[in-house]
C-alpha positions as CSV (number, residue, x, y, z in Angstrom):
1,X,52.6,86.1,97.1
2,X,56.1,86.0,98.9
3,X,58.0,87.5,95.8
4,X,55.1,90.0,95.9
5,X,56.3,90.1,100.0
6,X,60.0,90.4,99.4
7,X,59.3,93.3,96.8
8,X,57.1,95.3,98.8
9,X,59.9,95.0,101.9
10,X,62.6,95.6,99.7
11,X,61.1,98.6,98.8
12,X,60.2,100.2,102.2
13,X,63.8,99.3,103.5
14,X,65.1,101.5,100.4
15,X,62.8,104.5,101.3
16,X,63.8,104.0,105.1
17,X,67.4,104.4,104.3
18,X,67.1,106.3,101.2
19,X,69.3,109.1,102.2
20,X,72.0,107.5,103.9
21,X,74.2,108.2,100.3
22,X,74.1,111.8,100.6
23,X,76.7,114.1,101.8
24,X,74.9,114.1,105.3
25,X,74.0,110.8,105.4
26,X,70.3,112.0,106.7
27,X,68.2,109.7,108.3
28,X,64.6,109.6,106.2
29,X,63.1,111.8,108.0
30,X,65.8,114.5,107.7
31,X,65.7,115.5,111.7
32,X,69.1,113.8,112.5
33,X,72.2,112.3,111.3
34,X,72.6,109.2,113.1
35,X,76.1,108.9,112.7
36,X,77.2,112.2,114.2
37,X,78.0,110.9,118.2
38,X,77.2,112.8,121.6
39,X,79.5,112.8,124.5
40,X,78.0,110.2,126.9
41,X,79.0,109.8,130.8
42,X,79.3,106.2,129.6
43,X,83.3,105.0,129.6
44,X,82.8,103.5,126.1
45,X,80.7,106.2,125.1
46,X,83.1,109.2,125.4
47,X,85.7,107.0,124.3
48,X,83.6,106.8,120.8
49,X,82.7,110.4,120.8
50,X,86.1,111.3,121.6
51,X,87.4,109.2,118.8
52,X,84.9,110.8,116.5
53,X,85.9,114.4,117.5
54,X,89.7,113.5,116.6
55,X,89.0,111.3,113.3
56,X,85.6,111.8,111.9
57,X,84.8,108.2,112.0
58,X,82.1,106.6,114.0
59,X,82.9,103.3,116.0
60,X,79.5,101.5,117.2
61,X,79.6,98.3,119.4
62,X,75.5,98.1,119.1
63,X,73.5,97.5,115.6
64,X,71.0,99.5,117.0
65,X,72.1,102.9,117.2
66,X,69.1,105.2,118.2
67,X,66.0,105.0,120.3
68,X,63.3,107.9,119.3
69,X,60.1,108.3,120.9
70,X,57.4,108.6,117.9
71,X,54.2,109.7,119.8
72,X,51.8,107.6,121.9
73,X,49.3,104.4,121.2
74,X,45.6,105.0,121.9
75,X,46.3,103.6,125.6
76,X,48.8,106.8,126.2
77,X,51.8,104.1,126.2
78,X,54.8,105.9,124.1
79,X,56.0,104.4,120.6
80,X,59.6,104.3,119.7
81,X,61.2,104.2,116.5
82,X,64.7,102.4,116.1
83,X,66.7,103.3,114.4
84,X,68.7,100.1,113.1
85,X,72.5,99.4,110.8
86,X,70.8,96.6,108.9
87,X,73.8,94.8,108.5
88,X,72.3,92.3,106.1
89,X,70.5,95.0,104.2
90,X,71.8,95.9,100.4
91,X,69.3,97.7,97.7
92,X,70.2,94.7,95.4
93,X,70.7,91.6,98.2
94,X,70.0,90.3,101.4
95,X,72.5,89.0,103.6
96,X,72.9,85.9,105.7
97,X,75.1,86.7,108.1
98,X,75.1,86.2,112.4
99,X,76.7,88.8,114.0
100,X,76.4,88.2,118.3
101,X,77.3,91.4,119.5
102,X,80.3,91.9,122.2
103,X,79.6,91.8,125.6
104,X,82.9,92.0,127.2
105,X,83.4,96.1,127.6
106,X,86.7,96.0,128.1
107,X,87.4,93.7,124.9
108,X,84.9,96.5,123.2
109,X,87.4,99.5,124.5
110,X,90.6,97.4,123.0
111,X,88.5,97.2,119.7
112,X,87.5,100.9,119.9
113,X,91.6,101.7,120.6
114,X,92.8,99.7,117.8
115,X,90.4,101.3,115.0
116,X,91.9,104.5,116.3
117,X,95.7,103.5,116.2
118,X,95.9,101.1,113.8
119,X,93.5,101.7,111.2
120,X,91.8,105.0,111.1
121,X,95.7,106.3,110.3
122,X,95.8,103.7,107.1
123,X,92.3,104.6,105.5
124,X,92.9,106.6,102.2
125,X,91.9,110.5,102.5
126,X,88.2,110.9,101.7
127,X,88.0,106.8,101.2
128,X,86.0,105.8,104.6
129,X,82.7,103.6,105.8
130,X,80.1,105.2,106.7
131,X,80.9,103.4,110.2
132,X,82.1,100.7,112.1
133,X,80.5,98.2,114.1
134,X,82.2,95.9,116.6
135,X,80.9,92.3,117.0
136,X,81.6,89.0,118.2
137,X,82.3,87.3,115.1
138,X,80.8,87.1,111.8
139,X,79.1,83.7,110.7
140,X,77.8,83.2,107.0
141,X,75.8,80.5,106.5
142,X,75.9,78.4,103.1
143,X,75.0,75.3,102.0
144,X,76.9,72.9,100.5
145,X,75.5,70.5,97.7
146,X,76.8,67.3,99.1
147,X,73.8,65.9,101.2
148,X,73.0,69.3,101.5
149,X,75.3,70.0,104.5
150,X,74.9,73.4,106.4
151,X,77.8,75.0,106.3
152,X,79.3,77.3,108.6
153,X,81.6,80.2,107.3
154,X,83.3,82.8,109.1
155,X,84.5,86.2,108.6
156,X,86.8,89.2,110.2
157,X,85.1,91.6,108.4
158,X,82.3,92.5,106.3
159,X,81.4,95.7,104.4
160,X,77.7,96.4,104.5
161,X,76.3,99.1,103.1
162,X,76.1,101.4,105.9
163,X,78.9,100.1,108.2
164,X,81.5,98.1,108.1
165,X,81.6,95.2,111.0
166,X,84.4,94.2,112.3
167,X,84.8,90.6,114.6
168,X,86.5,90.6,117.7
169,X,85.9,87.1,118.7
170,X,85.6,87.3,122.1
171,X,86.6,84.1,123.4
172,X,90.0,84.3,121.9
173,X,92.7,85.4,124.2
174,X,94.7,86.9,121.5
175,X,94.0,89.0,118.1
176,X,96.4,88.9,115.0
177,X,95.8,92.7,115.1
178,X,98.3,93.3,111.6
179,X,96.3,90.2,109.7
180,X,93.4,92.2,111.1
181,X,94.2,95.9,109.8
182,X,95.2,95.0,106.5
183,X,91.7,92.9,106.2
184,X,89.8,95.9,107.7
185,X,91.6,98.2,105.3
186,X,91.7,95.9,102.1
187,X,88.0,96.2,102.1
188,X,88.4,99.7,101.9
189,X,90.8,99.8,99.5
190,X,88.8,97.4,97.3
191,X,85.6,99.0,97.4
192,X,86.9,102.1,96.2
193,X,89.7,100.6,93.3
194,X,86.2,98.2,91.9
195,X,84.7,101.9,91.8
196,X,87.8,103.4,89.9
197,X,87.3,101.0,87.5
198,X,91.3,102.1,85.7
199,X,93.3,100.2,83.0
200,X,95.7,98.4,85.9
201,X,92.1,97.2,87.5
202,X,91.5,96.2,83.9
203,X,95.1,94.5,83.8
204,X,94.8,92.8,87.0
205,X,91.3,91.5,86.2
206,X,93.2,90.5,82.9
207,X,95.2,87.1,84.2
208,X,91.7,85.4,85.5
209,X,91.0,84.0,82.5
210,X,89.7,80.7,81.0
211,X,87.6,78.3,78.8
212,X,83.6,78.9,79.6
213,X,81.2,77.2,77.9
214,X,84.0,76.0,75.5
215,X,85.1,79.2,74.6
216,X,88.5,80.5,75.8
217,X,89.5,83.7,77.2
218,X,87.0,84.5,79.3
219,X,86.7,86.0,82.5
220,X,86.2,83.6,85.6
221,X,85.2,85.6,88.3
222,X,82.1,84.4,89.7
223,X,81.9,81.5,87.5
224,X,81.0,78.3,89.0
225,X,84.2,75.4,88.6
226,X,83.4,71.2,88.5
227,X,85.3,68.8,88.5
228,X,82.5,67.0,86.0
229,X,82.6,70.4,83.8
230,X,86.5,70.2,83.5
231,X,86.0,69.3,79.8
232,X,84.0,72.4,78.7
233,X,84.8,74.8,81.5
234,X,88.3,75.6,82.9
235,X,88.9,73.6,86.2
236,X,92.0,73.4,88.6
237,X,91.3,71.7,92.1
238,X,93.3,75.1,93.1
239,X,91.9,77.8,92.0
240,X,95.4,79.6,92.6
241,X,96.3,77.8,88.9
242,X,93.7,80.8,87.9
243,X,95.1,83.6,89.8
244,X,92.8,83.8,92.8
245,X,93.8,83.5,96.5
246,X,90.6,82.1,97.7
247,X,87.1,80.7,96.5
248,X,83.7,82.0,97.0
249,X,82.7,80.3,100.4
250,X,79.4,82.3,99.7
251,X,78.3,80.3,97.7
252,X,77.3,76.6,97.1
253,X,80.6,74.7,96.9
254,X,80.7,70.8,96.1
255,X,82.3,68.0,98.6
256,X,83.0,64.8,97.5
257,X,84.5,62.6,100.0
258,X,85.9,65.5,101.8
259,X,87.6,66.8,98.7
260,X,86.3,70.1,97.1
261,X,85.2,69.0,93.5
262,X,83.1,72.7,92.6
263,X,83.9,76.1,93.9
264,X,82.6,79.3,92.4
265,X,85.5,81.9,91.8
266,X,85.6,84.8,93.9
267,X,84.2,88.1,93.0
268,X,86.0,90.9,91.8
269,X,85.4,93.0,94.9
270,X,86.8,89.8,97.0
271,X,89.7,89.2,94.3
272,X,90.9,93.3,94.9
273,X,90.5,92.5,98.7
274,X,92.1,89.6,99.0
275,X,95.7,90.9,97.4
276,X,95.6,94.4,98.4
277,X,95.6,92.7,101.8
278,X,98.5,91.1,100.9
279,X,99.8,93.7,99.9
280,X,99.5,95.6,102.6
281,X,100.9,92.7,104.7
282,X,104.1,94.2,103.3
283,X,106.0,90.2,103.3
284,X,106.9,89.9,99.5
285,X,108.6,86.4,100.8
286,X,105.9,85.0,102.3
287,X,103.7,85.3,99.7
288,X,106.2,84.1,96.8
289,X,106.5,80.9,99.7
290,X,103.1,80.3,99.4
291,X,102.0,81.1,96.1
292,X,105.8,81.0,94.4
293,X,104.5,78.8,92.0
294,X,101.4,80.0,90.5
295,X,102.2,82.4,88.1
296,X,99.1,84.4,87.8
297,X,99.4,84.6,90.9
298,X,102.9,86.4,91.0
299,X,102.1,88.5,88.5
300,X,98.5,89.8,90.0
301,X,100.8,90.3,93.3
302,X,103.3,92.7,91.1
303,X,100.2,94.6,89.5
304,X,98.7,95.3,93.0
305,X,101.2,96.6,94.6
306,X,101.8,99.1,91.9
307,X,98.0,100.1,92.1
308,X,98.0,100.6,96.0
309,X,101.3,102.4,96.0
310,X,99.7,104.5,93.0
311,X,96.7,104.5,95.2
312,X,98.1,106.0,98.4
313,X,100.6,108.3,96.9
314,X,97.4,110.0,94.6
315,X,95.1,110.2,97.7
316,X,97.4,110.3,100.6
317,X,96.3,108.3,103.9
318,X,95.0,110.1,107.2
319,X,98.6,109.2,108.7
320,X,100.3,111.5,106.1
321,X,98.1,114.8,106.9
């Protein structure tokens, strides 16, 4: 009965947003496009609408972004309809992240002014999220299979399917706001390259290779990496050896004694991300520092800076109009 559950839910959350793809991004009902702001009296309000007017992008700081009165109940009391991001919400997967919302307004306006200075300029013409959506911080929670540990995961950002949220973490007295834009952009970026699907994807995807199943040559992204497998499956305790820059933390990893013994290897959306915001970074000495001496590594670095130069010079960013 709960898959029958699940099913049913999946499907009335992909009627209730089945028009956010189109050009208008229409909400079901085709009355109103809830991503188009008003001007509100509100300091953080006009500061989003004015933001949109300039750039075409809209910044919320609330998941829920629209409060519609439906009719009334049989007692003459009115009924609302919400109208809600669903960050968790994909047509394929459900998410498990925690996103606590900002409360601190004037932390909120600093996030709202750096979208508009430091990243809306970087985004590729005609590559942009639907929104964004400013939050506290981002926590994914996964478990671990060593005495079945819940582990705690965090995030800067994370593309949904109709926003993309971006953590502020309000307690923190300072933001690395250049780590930050080349994360916010490198999703971007990678979303729409994963789309592209070109022979130098192909070649990058090409050096994150190994034995599966006993058979060699094979790709490892998303493939699951032990220790006690290391005689039939590829295994490195850094998964560098194979080319990526980080593991899947969203998934199940295995801790022996404090010592990762199984990791699963990253996706290909994550792998894209996670060197195009290196790239981006623009510090060819820091990474050869820190990754020098993993060749794949080196040589995925060299590919992706060819696509995203490639990439920018074919589409052009907003800062170039």
């Amino acid at each position: 009965m709960k898959i029958v559950y699940y099913l049913l839910l999946g499907v009335a959350l992909c009627f209730a947003a089945c028009n956010d793809d189109d050009d208008k991004n229409l909400s079901p009902t085709g009355e109103t496009n809830w991503f188009v702001l008003e001007d509100l009296a509100d300091e953080l309000g006009h500061l989003a609408y004015e933001i949109y007017k300039e750039t075409g992008v809209t910044i919320f700081y609330n998941d829920t972004i629209a409060k519609v009165q439906r009719g009334v109940n049989p007692e003459g009391e009115p009924v609302y309809r919400y109208e809600v991001l669903g960050v968790n919400y994909n047509v394929t997967d459900l998410y498990t992240y925690s996103y606590p919302l900002l409360t601190d307004r004037e932390r909120i306006k600093e996030g709202m002014e750096f979208l508009r200075d430091e990243v809306i300029p970087g985004l590729l013409n005609g590559v942009s999220p639907h929104s964004f959506l400013l939050v506290d911080s981002l926590i994914n929670r996964t478990n671990t299979t060593n005495e079945d540990i819940l582990g705690l995961y965090l995030r800067d950002v994370f593309k949904a399917r109709r926003t993309t949220c971006v953590a502020l973490y309000e307690k923190e007295t300072q933001v690395d706001k250049k780590s930050l834009r080349a994360t916010v952009l490198a999703e971007e970026y990678a979303t729409y390259l994963q789309k592209v699907e070109s022979d130098e994807i192909e070649v990058f995807y090409s050096f994150s290779t190994g034995k599966v199943n006993k058979v060699m040559d094979q790709s490892l992204y998303g493939q699951r990496l032990q220790y006690n497998n290391r005689g039939t499956t590829a295994w490195s305790e850094d998964w560098r050896e194979f080319g990526f820059l980080s593991y899947d933390r969203e998934k199940n990893y295995t801790l022996k004694n404090g010592k990762l013994e199984g990791y699963n290897c990253p996706t290909q959306m994550r792998d894209i991300a996670d060197y195009v915001k290196e790239v981006l970074l623009g510090d060819d000495a820091a990474f050869e520092e820190k990754n020098g001496k993993f060749k794949r590594c080196m040589e995925k670095y060299k590919v992706m800076k060819s696509i995203v130069a490639e990439l920018q010079k074919t589409l052009g960013k907003r800062s170039n109009q």
